[in-house]
N, C-alpha and C positions, 0 to 999 in steps of 0.2 A: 211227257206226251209224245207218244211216237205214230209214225203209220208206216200202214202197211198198202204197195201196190199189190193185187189180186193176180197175179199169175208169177208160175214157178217151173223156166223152163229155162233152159239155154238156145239163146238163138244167134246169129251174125245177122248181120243186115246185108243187102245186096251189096255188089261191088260196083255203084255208081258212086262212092265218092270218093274225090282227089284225092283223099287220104285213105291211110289202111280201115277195113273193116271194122266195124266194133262187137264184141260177143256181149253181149248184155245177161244177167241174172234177173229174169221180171221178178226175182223174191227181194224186195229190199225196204228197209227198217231204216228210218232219218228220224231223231229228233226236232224236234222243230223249236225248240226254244233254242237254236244258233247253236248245239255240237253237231261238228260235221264231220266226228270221226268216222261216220259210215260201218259202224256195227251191225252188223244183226241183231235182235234180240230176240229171247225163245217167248216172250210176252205180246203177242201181235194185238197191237190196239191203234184204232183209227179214231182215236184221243180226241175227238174238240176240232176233227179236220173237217172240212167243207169235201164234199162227194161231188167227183165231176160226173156228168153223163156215160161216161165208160163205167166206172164205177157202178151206176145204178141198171145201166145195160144186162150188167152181171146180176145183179139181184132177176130182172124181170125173166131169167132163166129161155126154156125155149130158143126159138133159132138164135135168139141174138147171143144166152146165154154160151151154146154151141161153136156159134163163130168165134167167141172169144177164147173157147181153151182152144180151139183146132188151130187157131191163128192170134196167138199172144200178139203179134206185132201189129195186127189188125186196129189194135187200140192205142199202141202207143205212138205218140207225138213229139215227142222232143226232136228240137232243132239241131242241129249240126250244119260245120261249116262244110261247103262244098266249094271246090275249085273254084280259086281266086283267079281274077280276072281282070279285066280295066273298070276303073273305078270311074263313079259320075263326077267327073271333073268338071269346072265352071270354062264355057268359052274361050276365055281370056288366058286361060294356065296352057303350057305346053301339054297335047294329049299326051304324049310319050313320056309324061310321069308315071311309073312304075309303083302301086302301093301295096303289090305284094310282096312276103317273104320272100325268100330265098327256099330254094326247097333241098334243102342241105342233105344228101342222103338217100332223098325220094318218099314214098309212103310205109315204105316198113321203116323206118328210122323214128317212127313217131312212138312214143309210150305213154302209159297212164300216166298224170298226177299221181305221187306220193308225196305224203307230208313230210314235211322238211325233219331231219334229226341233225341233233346238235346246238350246239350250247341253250341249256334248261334256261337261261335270261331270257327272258321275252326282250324283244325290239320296242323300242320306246318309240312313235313317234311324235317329235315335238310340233309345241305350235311353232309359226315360223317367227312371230314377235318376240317371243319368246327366247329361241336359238338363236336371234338377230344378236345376242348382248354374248353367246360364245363364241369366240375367235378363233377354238380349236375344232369346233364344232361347223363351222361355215367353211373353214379351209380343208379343213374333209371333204364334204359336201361340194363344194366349186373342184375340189381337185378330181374328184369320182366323175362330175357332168364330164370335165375336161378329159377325162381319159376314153369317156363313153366316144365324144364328140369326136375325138383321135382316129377312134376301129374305121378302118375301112367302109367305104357306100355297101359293100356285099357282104358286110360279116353283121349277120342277124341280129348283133345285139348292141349296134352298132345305133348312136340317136337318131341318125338318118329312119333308118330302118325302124327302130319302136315308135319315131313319132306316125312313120305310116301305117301303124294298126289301126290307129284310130280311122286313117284316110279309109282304108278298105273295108273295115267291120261296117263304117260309118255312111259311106258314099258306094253302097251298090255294088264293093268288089267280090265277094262273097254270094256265093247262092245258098240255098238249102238244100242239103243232102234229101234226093228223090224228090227236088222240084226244081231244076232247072232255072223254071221264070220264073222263081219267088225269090228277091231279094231277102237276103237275112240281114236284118238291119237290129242293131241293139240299142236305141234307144225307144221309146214313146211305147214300152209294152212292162210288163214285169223281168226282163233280161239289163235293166239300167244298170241297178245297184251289183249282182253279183259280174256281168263284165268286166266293169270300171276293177272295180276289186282285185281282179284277178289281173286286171292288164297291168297295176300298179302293183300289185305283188311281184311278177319278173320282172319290172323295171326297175324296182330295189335292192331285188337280187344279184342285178347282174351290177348296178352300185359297189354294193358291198364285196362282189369277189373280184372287182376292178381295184380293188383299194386293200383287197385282203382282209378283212372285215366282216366275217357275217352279221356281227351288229348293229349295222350301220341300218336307221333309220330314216325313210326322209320326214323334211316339216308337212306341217297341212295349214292350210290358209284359214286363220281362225275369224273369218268373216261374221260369224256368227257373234263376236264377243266387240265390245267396243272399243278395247284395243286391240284388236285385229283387222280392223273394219278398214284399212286404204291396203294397197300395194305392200307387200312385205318387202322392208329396206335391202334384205340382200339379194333380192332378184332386178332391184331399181337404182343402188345408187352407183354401180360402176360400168359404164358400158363396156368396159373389157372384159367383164363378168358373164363366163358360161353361162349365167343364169338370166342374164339378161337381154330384153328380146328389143326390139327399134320396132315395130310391128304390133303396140298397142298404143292407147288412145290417149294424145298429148295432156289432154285436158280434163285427166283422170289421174296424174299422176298424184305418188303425194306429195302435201296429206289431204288431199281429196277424200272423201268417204266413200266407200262403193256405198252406191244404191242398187238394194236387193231385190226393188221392185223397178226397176228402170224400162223406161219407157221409148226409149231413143232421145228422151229428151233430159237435161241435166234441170232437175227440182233448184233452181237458184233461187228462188226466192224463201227456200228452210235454212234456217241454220242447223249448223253439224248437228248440235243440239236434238232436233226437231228431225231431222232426217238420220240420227243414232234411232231414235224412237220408232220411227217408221221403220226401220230395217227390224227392228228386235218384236217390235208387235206381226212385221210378217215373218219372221221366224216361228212367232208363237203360234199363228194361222196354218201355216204350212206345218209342222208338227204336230200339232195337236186339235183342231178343229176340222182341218180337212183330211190329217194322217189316222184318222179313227180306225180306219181296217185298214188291211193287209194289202187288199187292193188299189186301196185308195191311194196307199203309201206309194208299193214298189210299183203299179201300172197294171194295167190289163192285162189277162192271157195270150199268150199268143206259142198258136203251137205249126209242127210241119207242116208245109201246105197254107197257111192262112197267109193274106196279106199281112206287108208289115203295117205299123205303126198301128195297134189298137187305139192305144191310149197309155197316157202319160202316167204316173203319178203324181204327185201332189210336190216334191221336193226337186223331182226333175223339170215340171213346170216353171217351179220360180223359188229358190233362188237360184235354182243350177242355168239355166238359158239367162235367166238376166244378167248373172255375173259373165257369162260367157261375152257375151254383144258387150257389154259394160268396157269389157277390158281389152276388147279387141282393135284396132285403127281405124275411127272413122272416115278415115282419107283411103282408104282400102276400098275395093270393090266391093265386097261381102264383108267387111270388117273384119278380116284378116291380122293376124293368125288367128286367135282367140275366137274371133265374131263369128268363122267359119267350120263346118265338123272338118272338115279335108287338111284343114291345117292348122287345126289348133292344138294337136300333138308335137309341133314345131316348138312352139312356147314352153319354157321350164314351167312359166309359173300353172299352166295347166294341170300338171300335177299335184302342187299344193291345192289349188283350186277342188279338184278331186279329193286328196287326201283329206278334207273338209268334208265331200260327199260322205266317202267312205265313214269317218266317223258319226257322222248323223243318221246314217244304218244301224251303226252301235246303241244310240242314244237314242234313236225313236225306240228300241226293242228294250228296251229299259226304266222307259216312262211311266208305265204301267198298265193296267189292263188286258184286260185277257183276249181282246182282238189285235195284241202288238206280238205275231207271231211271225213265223214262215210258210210260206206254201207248203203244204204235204202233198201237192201233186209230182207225178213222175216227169212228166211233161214239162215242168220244170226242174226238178232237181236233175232230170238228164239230159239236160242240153248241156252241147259241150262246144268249148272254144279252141283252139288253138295257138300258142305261145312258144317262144324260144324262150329255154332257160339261161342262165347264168353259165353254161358249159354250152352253150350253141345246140344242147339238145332241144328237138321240137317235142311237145308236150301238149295232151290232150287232157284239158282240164273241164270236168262238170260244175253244173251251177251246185250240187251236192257237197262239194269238195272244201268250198267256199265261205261255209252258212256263217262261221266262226273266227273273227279275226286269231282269238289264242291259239285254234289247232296251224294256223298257217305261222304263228313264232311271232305274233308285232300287237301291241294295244297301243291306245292313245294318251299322250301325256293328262293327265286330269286339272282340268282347268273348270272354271265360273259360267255356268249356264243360265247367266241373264234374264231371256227372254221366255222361261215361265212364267213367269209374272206379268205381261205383258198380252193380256187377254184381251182384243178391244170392245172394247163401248160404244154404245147405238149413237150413233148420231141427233139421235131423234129423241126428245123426251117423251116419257110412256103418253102425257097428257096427247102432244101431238100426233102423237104415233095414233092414236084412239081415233083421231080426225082425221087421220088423213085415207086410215083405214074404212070411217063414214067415206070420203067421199069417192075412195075406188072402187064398196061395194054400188056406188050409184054410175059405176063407167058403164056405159053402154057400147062399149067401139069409140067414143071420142076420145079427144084430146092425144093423138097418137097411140093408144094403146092396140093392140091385139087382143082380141078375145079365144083367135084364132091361132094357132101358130103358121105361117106362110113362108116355105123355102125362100131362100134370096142372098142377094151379094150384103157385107157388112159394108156399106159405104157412108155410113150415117149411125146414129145411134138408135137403136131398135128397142123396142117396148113390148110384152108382150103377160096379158093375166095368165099362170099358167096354174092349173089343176091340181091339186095334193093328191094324191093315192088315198085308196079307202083301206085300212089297215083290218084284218081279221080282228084284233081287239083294239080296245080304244087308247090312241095315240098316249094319252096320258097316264096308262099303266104298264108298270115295269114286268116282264117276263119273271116269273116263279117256275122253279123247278130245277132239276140239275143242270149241271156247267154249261151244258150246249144250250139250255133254253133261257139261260141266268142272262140276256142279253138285251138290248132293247134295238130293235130293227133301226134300219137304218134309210131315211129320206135324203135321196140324193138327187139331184138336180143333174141331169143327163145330155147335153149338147150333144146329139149325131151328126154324123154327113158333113164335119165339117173339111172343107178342101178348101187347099189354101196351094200358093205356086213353094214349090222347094229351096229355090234361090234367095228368098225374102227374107229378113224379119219381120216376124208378125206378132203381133202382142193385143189381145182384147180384154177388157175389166169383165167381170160379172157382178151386178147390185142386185141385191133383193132388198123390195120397199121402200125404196129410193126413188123419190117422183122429180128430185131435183135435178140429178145426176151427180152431185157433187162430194159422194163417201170417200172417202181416201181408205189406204191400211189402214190406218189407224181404228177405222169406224166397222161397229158390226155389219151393218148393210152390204159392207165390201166382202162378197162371197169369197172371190180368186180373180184367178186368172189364166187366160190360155196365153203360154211365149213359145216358140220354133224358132231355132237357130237357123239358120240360112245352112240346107246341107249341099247345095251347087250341085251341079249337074246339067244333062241335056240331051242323052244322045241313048242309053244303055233304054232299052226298052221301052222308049221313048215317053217315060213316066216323066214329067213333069212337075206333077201335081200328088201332091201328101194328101190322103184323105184318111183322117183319124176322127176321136171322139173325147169329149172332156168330161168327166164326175165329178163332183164337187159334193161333201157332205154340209147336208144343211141340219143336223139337229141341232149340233150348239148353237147357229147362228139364229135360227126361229126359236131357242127358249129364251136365249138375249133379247130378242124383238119384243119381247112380252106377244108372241103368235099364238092364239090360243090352240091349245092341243089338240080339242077334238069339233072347234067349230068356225075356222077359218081355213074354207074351203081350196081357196086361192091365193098363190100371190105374185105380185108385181117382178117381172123379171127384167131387169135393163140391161142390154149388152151394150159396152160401151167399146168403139176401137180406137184405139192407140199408136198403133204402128204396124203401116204395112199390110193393112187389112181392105184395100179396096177391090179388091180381087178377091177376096174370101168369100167361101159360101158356107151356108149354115143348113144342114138340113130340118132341123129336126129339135124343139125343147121341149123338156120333162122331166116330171117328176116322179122317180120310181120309189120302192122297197127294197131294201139290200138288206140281208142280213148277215153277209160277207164281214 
């Protein structure tokens, strides 16, 4: 399946950004099943891609068709990093913290990505419980941090320096090339998965030619599996241990179990048992129930010019924020390193934490299905970042570049994927479920319900009937015809407008048909959830306040419910808050059609 973007010219872009110009080819051909060798191909097919509005612009020909050849760049959107800056640091931190690069060179010193050449082995990388039992293998690894930790505060590749990428991508140092006041921020939109990627690709690299090594792989935190599920022992049992950080949460240590749906509050009354369970059934949620499409997975669009923070994905939601706060110092201000974006590139173990991310990018794209693809938008595949390599070279890397962990030289050790299996069940037996649903269709407004939906702060737990979508065919028949129509649309539960302060953890449940409030993971009722790491700040644009939006897929959850397909007009929506939410506002619930 390949695509193709619609115009075929060479252009540069203005010279407003900190870095050198870019000449762009608008003719470009990506695979989307994850090769990201960046071919052309003489077969141009928009294979099973989703058409954005520029795209159909060009169809409807006429002026609009006109402004798009006379001005190719008129349509495209891809982000780029512009002139780094002071970063939204919390009060409390010295401002004269510095989370930019070094700009070694200037802007003509920056080059393309190219893929790596040299030794045909791919790069293993292991789980870290795993490598915990190799001795030759951890003293590689501790002796690489240690060399990193050695380089000089000003030599780019230097741990000081790579852990403040995350500060500046993360916290407002960064703008948008040809937007000034647009923060370019890389989380809570579709830029999650292929950043991280990329930011942990030079960080291994320059590992490896610290130690002499291009093989050298690092661990990934295999939180996902049950024995992976506490602190891996070599970033925890030696404090003299480069890997080892004093700046996460005492009473997390192991063999504590990370909780992957953590709340600010530690579940003491589960056993490991019982709270193994809940983690692996919200892996299976997150994966597969809410990871349905492509959207839902990697996050919302977000292109030059737009605010940040559309929207999250489904994996960056939870388990990725919760481990983050999990593992971070709750004796800290922001829970600190970990709990915080500004400094949780400080922490080694942020990286296996990551390298976790990274491979469930693999493995959602694997699971099957034919909505488990990539973007074929340009707007995404040409946004670009920029990195120091392993040679102090600076390097301008696209989300294109990326799509493929084998073209970049590393896959993941192949370990036991548990939580397939681990689909949850209604809380509610279908009998009651039958009643309970008599007596919602009998709500009239009482009993705290909404019939309405009404803006407002989450200070309390909110209730609200909300409306299904009327579908062109009837809900309970499957789409006939070729690959693009072979699909069944997709009902998604839509929170807008929500704003919340930036400094916070915030964390809310979403139930559907739960009158009790009391679904846990484990239960189908339990839709998701919204988590925000505390990114600090205060002063840069005087933004404050994060305003984003959450989706949540609801077809597995309503065919679990026993919801009738085409005659249960409504259903029960509970927002439950958790942490951090008294200051939240919500604008906006519903229930749309996606066939994303």
């Amino acid at each position: 399946m390949a695509c193709v973007s619609f115009f075929s010219s060479t252009t540069t872009t203005p010279n407003v950004s900190h870095f050198a110009p870019q000449t762009r080819r608008r003719l470009h051909v990506v695979a989307c099943n994850g090769n990201a060798a960046g071919e052309e191909k003489r077969h141009l097919d928009a294979g099973g891609c989703k058409f954005d509005r520029r795209n159909m612009l060009v169809g409807l020909g006429g002026l609009y068709g006109y402004g798009a050849l006379t001005n190719p760049l008129a349509f495209a959107e891809p982000i780029s990093a512009w002139k780094c800056g002071p970063a939204q640091l919390p009060k409390y931190v010295d401002q004269s913290l510095n989370c930019c690069p070094p700009l070694t060179g200037g802007e003509a010193n920056i080059v393309d990505f190219k893929f790596p050449r040299g030794p045909t082995t791919m790069r293993v990388r292991p789980a870290a419980h795993v490598a915990a039992d190799d001795e030759a293998y951890v003293d590689k690894f501790t002796r690489a941090v240690d060399l990193m930790k050695a380089l000089p505060d000003d030599d780019p590749r230097s741990f000081r320096q790579q852990a403040n990428i995350h500060c500046a991508y993360c916290n407002g140092g960064y703008n948008q090339g040809g937007f000034p006041e647009q923060e370019f921020q890389i989380h809570s939109s579709w830029l999650f998965f292929p950043f991280h990627r990329c930011y942990l690709y030079f960080f291994e690299r320059i590992l490896g030619k610290l130690i002499d090594d291009p093989t050298f792989a690092m661990p990934f935190w295999n939180w996902d599996h049950p024995a992976g599920m506490t602190m891996p022992a070599m970033y925890t049992q030696d404090p003299k241990s480069p890997l080892y950080n004093s700046f996460r949460d005492a009473k997390h240590q192991p063999p504590n179990i990370v909780d992957l749906d953590w709340n600010g509050t530690d579940k003491d009354m589960l056993s490991n048992e019982e709270l193994v369970s809940y983690n692996l059934t919200t892996m299976y949620r997150t994966m597969v129930s809410l990871g349905r499409t492509t959207s839902k997975f990697y996050g919302s669009p977000y292109r030059a010019g737009d605010e940040p923070n559309p929207g999250a994905g489904s994996l960056e939601l939870s388990p990725h924020s919760s481990v983050h706060f999990w593992t971070g110092d709750r004796t800290q201000p922001l829970g600190e390193d970990m709990g915080s974006f500004y400094a949780a590139g400080r922490d080694m173990l942020f990286y296996a934490h990551h390298g976790n991310i990274d491979r469930m990018w693999c493995v959602w794209k694997n699971l099957g299905g034919g909505h488990r693809r990539d973007f074929c938008d340009p707007d995404w595949l040409d946004t670009s970042f920029i990195f120091y390599d392993e040679n102090a070279q600076m390097v301008r890397i696209k989300v294109r570049d990326c799509l493929d962990s084998k073209d970049l030289g590393y896959v993941f050790q192949d370990v036991e994927i548990p939580w397939t299996n681990y689909r949850p069940t209604p809380r509610v037996s279908r009998v009651l479920r039958t009643k309970n649903k008599l007596s919602r269709d009998r709500m009239t407004g009482q009993g705290g319900f909404m019939l309405i939906w009404h803006p407002g702060t989450l200070d309390k737990v909110v209730k609200a009937m909300v409306r299904r979508p009327i579908r062109k065919k009837k809900r309970s028949q499957k789409y006939m015809g070729d690959a693009n129509e072979n699909k069944e649309e997709e009902e998604t539960l839509l929170i807008e407008g929500i704003e919340l302060e930036k400094d916070i953890f915030v964390k809310f449940d979403v139930l559907i048909n739960d009158e009790s409030v009391s679904a846990t993971p484990m239960d189908t009722e339990f839709a998701g959830s919204f988590v925000s790491v505390p990114h600090g700040g205060h002063h840069k644009h005087d933004r404050k306040i994060i305003k984003t939006n959450l989706r949540l897929s609801l077809n597995e959850l309503l065919e679990d419910l026993g919801v009738d397909a085409d005659n249960d007009e409504c259903v029960l929506v509970t927002i439950v808050p958790r942490a951090g939410c008294e200051a939240v506002k919500i604008g906006s619930v519903k229930i749309v059609l996606e066939d994303d």
